[in-house]
KOLTORPA-692674 format. One record per residue (C-alpha): residue number from 1; residue in one letter; x, y, z. Coordinates in pm, 1 decimal. Last residue first. Layout:
BEGIN
   nr  rest         X         Y         Z
  NUM     a         X         Y         Z
...
***
This chain:
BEGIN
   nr  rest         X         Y         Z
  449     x   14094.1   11907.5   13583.6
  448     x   14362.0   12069.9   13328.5
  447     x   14205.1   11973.1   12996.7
  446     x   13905.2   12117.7   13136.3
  445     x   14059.6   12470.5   13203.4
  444     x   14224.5   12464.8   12843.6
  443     x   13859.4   12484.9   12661.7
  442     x   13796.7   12769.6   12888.2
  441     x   14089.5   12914.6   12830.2
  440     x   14056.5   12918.7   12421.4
  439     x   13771.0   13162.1   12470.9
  438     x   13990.2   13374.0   12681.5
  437     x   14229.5   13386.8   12376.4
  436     x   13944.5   13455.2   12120.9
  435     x   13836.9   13697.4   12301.6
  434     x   14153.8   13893.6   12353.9
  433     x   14207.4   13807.0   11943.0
  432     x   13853.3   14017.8   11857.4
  431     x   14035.2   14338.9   11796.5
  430     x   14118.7   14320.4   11408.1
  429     x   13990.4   13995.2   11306.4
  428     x   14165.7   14048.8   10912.3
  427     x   14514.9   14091.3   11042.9
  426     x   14752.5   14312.4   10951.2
  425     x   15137.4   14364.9   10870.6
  424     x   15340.7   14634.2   10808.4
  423     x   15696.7   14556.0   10666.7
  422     x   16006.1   14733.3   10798.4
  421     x   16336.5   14729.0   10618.2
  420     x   16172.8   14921.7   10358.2
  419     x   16416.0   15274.2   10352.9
  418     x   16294.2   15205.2   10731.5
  417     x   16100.7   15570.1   10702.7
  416     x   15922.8   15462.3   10372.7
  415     x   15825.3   15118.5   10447.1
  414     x   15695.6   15179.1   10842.5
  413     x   15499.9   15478.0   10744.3
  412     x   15369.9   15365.5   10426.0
  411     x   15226.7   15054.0   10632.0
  410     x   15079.2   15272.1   10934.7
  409     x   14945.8   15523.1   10637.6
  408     x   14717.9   15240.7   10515.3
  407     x   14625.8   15087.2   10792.8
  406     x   14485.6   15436.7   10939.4
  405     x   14271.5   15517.1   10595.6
  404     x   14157.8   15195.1   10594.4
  403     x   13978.0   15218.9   10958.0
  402     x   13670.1   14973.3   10862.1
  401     x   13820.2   14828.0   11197.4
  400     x   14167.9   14976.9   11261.6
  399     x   14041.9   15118.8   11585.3
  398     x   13941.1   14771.1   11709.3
  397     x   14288.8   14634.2   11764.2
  396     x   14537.2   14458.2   11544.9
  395     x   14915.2   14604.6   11392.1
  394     x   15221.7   14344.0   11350.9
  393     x   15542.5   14475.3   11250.7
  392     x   15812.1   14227.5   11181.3
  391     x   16148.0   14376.2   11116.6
  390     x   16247.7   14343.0   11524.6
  389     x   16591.8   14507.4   11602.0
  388     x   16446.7   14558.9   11944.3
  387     x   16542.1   14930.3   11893.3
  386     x   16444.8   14901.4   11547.2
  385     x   16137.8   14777.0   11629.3
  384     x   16065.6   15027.4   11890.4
  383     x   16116.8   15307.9   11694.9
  382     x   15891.6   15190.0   11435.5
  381     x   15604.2   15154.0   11675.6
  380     x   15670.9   15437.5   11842.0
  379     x   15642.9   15648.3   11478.9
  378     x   15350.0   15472.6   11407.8
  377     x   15106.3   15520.2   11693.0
  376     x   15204.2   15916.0   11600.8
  375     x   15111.1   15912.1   11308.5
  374     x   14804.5   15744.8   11326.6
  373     x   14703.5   15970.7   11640.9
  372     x   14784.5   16289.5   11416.1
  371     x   14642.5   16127.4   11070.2
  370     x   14294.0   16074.0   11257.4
  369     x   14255.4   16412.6   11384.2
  368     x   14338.9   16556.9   11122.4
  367     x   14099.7   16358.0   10930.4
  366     x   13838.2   16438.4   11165.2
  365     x   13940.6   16835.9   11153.9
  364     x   13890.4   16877.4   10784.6
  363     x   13531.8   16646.5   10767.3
  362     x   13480.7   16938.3   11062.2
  361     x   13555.3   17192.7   10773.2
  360     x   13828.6   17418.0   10769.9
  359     x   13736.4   17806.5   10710.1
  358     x   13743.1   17981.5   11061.8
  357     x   14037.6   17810.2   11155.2
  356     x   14216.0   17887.3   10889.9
  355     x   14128.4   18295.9   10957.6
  354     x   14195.8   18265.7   11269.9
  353     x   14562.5   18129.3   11285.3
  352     x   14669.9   17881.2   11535.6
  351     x   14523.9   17609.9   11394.6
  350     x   14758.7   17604.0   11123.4
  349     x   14965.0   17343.7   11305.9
  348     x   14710.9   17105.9   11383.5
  347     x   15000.9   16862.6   11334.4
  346     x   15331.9   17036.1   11310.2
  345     x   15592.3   16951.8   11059.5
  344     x   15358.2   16700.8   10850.6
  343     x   15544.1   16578.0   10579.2
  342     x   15437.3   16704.0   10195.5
  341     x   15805.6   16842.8   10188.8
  340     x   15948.2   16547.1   10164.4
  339     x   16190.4   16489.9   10483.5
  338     x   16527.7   16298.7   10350.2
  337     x   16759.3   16502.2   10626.1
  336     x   16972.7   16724.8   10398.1
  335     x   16642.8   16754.0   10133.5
  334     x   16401.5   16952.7   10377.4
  333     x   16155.2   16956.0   10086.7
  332     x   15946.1   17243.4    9942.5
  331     x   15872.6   17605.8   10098.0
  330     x   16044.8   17473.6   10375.7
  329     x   15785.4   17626.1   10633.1
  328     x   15472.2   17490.5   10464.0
  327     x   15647.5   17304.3   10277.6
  326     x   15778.4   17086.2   10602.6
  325     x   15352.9   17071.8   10629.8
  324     x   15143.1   17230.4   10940.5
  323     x   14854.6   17037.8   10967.6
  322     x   14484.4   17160.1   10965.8
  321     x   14409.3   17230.8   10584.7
  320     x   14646.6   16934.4   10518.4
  319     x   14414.6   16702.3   10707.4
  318     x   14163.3   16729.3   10378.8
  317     x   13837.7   16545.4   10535.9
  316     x   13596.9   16335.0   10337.3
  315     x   13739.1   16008.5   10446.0
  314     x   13746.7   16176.5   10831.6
  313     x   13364.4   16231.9   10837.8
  312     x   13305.1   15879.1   10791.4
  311     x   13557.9   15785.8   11001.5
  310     x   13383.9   15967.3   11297.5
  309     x   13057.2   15878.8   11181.9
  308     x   13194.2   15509.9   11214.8
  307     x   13291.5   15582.7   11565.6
  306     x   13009.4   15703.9   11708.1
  305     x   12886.1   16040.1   11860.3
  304     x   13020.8   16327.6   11616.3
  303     x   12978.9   16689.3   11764.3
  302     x   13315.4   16752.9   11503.0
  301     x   13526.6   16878.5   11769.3
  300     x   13459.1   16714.3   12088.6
  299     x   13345.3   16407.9   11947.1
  298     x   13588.2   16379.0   11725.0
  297     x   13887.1   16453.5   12000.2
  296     x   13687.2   16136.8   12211.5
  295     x   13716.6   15881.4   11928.4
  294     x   14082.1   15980.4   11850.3
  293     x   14147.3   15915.1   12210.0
  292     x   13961.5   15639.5   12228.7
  291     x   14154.9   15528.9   11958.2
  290     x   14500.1   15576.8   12092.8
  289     x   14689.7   15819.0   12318.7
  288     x   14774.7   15661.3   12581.5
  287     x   15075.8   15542.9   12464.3
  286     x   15225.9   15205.1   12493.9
  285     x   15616.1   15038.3   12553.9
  284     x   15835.8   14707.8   12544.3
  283     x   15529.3   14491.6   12705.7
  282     x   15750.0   14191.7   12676.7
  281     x   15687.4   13810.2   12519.3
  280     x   15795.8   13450.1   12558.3
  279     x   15521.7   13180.6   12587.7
  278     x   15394.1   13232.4   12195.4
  277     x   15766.8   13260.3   12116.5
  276     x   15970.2   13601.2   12080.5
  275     x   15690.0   13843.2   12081.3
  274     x   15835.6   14243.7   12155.0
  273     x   15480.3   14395.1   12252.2
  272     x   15333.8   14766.0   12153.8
  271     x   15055.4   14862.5   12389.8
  270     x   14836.1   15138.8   12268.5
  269     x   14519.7   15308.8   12400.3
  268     x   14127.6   15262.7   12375.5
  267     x   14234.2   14985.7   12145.3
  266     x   14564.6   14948.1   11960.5
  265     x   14743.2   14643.2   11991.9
  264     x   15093.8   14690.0   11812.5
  263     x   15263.9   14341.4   11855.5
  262     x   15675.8   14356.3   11725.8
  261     x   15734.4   14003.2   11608.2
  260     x   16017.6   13760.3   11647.3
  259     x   15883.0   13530.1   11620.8
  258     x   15620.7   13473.5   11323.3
  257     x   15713.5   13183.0   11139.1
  256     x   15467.4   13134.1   10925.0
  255     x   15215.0   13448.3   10902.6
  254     x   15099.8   13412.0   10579.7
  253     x   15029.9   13695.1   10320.8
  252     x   14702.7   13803.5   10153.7
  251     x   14774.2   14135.7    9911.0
  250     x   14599.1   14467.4    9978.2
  249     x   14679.7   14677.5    9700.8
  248     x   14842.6   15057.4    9713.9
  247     x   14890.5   15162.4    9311.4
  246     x   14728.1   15472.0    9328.9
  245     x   14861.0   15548.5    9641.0
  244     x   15219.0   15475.5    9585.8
  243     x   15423.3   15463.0    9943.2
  242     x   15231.9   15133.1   10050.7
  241     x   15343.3   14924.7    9747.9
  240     x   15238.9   14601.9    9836.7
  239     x   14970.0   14668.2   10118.8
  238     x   15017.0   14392.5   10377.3
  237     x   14795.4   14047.0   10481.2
  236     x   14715.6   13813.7   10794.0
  235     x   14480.9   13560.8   10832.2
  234     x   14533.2   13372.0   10486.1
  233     x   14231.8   13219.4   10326.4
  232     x   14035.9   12875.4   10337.0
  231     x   13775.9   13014.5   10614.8
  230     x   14034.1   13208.9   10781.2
  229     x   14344.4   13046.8   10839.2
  228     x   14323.9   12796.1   11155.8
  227     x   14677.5   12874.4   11260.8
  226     x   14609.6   13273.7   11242.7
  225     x   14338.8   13245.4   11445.9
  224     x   14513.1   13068.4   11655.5
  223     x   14844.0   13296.8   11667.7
  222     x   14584.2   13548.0   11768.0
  221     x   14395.3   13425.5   12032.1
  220     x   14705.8   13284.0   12216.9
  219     x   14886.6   13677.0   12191.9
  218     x   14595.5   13839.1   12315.9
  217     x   14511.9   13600.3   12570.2
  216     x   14840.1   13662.3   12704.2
  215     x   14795.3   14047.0   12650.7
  214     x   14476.8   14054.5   12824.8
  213     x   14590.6   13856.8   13147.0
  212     x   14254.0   13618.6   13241.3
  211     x   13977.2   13710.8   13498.5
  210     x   13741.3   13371.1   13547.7
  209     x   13400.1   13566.4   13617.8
  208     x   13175.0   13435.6   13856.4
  207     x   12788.9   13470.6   13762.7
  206     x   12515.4   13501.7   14009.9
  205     x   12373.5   13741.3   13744.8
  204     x   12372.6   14078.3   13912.0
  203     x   12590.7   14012.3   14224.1
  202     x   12868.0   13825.4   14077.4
  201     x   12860.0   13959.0   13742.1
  200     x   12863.1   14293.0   13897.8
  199     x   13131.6   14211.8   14163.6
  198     x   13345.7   14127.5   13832.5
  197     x   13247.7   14418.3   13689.7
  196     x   13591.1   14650.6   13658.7
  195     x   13796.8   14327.3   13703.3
  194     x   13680.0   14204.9   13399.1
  193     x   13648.4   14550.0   13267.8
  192     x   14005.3   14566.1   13223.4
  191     x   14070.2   14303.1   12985.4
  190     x   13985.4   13924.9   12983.2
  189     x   13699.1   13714.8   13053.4
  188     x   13636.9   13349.0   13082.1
  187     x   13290.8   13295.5   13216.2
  186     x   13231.9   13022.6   13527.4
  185     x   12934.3   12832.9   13673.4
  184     x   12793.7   12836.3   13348.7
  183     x   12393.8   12697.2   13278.0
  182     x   12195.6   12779.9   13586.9
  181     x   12393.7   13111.7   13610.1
  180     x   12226.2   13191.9   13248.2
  179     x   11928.5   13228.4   13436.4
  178     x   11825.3   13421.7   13099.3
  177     x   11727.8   13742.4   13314.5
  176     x   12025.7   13697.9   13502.9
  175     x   12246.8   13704.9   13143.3
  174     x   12006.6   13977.3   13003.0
  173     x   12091.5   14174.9   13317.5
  172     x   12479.0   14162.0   13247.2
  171     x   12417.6   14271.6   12882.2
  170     x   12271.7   14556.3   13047.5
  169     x   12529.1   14627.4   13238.1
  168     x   12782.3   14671.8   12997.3
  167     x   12638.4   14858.6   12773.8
  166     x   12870.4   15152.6   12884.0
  165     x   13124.4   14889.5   12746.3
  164     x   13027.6   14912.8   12367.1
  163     x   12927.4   14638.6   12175.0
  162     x   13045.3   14344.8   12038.2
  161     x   13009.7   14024.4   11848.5
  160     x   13207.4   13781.5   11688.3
  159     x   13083.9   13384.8   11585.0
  158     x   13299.0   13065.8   11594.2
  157     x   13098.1   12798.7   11390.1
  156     x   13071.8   12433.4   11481.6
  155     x   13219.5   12087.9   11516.4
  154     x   13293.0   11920.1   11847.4
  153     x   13637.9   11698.3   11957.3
  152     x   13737.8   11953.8   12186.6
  151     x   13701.5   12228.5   11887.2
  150     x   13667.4   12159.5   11502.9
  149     x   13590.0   12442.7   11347.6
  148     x   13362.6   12465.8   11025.7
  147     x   13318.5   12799.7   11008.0
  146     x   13501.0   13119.4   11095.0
  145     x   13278.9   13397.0   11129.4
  144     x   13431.4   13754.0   11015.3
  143     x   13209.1   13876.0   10750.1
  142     x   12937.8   13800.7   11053.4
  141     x   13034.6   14087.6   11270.7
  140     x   12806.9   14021.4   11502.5
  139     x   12665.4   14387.7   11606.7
  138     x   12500.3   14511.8   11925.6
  137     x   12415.0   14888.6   11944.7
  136     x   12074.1   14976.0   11880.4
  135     x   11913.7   14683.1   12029.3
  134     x   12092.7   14332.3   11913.2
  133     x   12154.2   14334.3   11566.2
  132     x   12325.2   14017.5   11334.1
  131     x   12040.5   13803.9   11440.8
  130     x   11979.0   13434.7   11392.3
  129     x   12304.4   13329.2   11564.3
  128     x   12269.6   13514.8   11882.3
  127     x   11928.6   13470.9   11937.7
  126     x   11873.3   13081.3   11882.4
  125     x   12185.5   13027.2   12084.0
  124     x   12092.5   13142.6   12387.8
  123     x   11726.2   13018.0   12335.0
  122     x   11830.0   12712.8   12289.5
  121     x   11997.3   12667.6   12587.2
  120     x   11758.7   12829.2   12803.3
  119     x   11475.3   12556.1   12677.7
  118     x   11722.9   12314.3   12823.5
  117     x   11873.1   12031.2   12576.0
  116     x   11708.7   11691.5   12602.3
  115     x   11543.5   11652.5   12251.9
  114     x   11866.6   11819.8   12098.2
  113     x   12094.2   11630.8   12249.2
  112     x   11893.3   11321.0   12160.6
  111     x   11878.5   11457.2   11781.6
  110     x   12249.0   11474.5   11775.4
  109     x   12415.9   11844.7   11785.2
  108     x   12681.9   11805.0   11494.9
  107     x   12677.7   12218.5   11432.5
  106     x   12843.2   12357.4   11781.7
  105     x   12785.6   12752.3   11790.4
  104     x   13122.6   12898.4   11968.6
  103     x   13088.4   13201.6   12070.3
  102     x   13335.1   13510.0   12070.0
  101     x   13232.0   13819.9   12259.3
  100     x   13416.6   14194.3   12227.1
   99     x   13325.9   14455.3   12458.6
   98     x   13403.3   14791.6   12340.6
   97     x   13542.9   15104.7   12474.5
   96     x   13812.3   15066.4   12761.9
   95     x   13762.6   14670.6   12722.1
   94     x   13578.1   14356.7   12830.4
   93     x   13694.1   14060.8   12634.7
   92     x   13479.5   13764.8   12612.8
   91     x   13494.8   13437.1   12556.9
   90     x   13206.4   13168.3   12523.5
   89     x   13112.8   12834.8   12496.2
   88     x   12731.2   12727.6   12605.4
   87     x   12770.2   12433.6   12629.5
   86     x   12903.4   12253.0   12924.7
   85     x   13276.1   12258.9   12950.4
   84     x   13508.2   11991.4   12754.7
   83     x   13726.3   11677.0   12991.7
   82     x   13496.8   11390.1   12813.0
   81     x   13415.2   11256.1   13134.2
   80     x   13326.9   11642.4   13301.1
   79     x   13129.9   11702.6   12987.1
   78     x   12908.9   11378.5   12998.7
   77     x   12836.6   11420.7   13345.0
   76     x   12768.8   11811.9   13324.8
   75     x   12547.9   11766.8   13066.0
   74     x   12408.2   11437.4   13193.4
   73     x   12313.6   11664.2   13524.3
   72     x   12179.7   11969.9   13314.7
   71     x   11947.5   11728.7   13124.3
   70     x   11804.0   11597.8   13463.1
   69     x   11764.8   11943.4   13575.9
   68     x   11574.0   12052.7   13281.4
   67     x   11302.9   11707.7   13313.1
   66     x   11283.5   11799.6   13670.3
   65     x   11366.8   11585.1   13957.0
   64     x   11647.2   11310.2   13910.5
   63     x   11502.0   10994.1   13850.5
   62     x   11688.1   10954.2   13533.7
   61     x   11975.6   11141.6   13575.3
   60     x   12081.8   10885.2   13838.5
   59     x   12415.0   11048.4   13986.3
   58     x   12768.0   10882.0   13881.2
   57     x   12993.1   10907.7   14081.9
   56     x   13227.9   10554.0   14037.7
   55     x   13179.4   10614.7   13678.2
   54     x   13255.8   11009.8   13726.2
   53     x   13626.7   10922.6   13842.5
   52     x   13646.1   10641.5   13556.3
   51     x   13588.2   10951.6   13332.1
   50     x   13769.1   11191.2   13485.3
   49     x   14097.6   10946.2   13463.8
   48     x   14331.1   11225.0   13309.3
   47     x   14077.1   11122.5   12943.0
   46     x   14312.4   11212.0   12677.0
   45     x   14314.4   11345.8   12315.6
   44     x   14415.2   11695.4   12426.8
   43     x   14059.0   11846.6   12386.0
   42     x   13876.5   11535.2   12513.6
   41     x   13747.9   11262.7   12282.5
   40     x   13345.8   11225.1   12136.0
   39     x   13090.9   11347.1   12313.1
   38     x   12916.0   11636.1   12469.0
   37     x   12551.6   11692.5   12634.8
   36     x   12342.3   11965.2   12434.4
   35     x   12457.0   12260.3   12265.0
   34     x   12524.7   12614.6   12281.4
   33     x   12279.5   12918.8   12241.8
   32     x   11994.3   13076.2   12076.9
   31     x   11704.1   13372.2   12178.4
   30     x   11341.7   13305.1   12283.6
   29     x   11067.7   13526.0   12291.5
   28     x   11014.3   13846.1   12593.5
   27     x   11272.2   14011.4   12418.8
   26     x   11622.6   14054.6   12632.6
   25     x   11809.7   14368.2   12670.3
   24     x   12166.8   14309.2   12545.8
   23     x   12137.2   14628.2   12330.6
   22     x   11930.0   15004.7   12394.3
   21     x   12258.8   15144.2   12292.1
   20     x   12485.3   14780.6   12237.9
   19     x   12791.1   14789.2   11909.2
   18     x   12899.0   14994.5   11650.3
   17     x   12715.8   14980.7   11359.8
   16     x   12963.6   14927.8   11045.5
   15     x   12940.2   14535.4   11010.4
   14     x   12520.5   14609.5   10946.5
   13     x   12534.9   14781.1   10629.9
   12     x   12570.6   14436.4   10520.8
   11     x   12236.0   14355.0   10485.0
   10     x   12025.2   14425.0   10790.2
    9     x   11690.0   14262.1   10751.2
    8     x   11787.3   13974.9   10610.8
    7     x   12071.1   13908.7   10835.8
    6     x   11754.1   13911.6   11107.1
    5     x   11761.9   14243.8   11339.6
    4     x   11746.8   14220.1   11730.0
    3     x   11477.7   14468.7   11815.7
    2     x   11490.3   14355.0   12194.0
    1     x   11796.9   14219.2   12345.1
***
């Protein structure tokens, strides 16, 4: 991508940009990527004869044409006998509004790996992990890299990046432009837009796409993440006191014993899952109305164009100037039925009158906007817990990214209309699980040969 920005150069500004404008289109220079040949033991401890298998077929790298194919034959070799893929490692998860990408930077990379390791190679992994912009609309999120991993016997860093779909293609382009077909045969990829550009992949880059179920993936990638903590701290965490706002904390939890849980994934739009094991789960219900949705309303109301203006707008915003309050028609509290009388009765209820709507702000309507889809997201998620007579509530997905606002009500929600039978739970890598999960398949796929 050209204009990739250094850390340096960014600062921390740089986890609120929302992904790939002008992104994923590839400098003239070099980038970063992967590693050289692997060694060490397979992923599940065990060789399932590959190596003796590549023994008796073994090619000789040495008088093998070019000094880059003879590296990508030991790669392969040494990868096939050790059951691991080829560097470079990747997962990706293609959805409604943003493409999320995990990558896996291995750290022990010997001197003779290095020697031998394709120019390609190290440009893949030069540019991703010595820039935290790519264009105008690529981000790595590095708050959230986990370091010091341990994965199919390799050490190394798991970095997060994304940018928005309508990029797509571009990113697709770098990826010819790279001949990063001459490195993977195969990318794991989950959600929609795998199947949505698989024939791009295919035609574009001479890349084939391995399409995975999103909400598996979903489920794997998280209860990793969760397993491997996240960098010495919890995963997961809850506001204590969620229905006193000046006392609202975050507080770090763990996740032990999760099942049963009730998964909220909200994206584009919402699926809510009943989990039962990491193998045994149902899509109980969704809603399409969800962050694109939120997203799309701003836009249309406020003339905002990203998603951090959006929120931006919304922290200034006073929703009650828009909504329609049980005081508003109560005059106080509906006390027979427990509904305070600072309740929303009817969002965007006092739209209907001219002269409100001709003195709210559009910091007025993003907040609306926000509560209403919040809301709403919440009161199907509590519905469906009690119906599944689940009293673990589990919220991820990209729209509660720098979304405190939105955690926060979920979690008063779910305590104050359960009477605080229902806890609210989050996670600190939001929407990146998908990837995470796909990124895990890979490593499974070579276990399985």
């Amino acid at each position: 991508m050209e204009n990739a920005k250094s850390p340096d150069q960014t600062g921390a500004s740089a986890h609120y940009s929302n992904g790939l404008l002008n992104g994923f289109h590839p400098s003239n220079g070099g980038a970063g990527g992967g590693g050289g040949s692997a060694s060490g033991t397979n992923c599940s401890g065990g060789h399932h004869g590959i190596e003796n298998f590549h023994h008796l077929h073994r090619p000789d790298v040495h008088n093998s044409g070019s000094p880059a194919k003879r590296c990508r034959l030991r790669r392969r070799m040494d990868s096939g006998r050790k059951n691991r893929p080829p560097f470079p490692w990747f997962g990706m998860d293609i959805g409604g509004t943003l493409v999320k990408l995990v990558y896996f930077e291995p750290k022990d990379i010997t001197a003779e790996e290095e020697q031998e390791e394709v120019e390609s190679l190290k440009s893949i992994r030069r540019y991703l992990t010595s820039n935290v912009a790519y264009g105008n609309t690529g981000i790595r999120d590095v708050h959230l890299e986990l370091k010091n991993l341990t994965m199919c016997g390799r050490k190394g860093n798991l970095h997060f990046i994304r940018f928005p779909t309508h990029d797509m293609h571009s990113f697709i382009q770098m990826g010819r432009d790279k001949n990063f077909s001459s490195l993977h045969t195969t990318l794991c990829a989950t959600g929609g837009g795998a199947y949505k550009f698989e024939e791009d992949f295919r035609m574009v880059a001479n890349l084939e796409l391995q399409k995975l179920d999103e909400l598996d993936c979903l489920i794997q990638g998280l209860l990793y993440v969760d397993s491997v903590g996240f960098n010495g701290h919890p995963e997961c965490y809850f506001f204590q006191n969620p229905s006193d706002p000046e006392n609202c904390v975050k507080q770090p939890c763990c996740l032990d014993n999760p099942f049963p849980m009730l998964l909220v994934n909200i994206g584009s739009g919402v699926s809510i899952l009943a989990v039962y094991s990491k193998d045994d789960y149902k899509r109980v219900t969704g809603t399409s109305l969800g962050g694109g949705t939120f997203l799309g309303l701003c836009c249309l109301l406020t003339g905002c164009e990203t998603f951090e203006e959006a929120l931006e707008m919304a922290a200034k915003g006073d929703s009650t100037n828009v909504d329609k309050l049980v005081k508003d028609i109560y005059g106080g509290d509906y006390e027979r039925f427990g509904l305070q009388g600072s309740a929303v009765a009817s969002s965007f209820g006092h739209m209907m009158s001219k002269d409100r709507r001709d003195s709210i702000s559009k910091e007025d309507l993003a907040r609306a906007t926000l509560v209403t889809i919040t809301n709403n997201i919440g009161s199907i998620a509590r519905m469906c817990a009690v119906n599944e007579r689940i009293e673990r509530v589990v919220f991820v997905g990209n729209f509660l990214r720098i979304n405190t606002v939105s955690t926060k009500l979920l979690a008063y929600a779910m305590d104050f209309w359960s009477k605080g039978q229902l806890k609210a739970l989050f996670l600190e890598h939001e929407g990146y699980f998908g990837a995470v999960g796909a990124f895990l398949e890979l490593l499974r796929m070579t276990e399985d040969l």
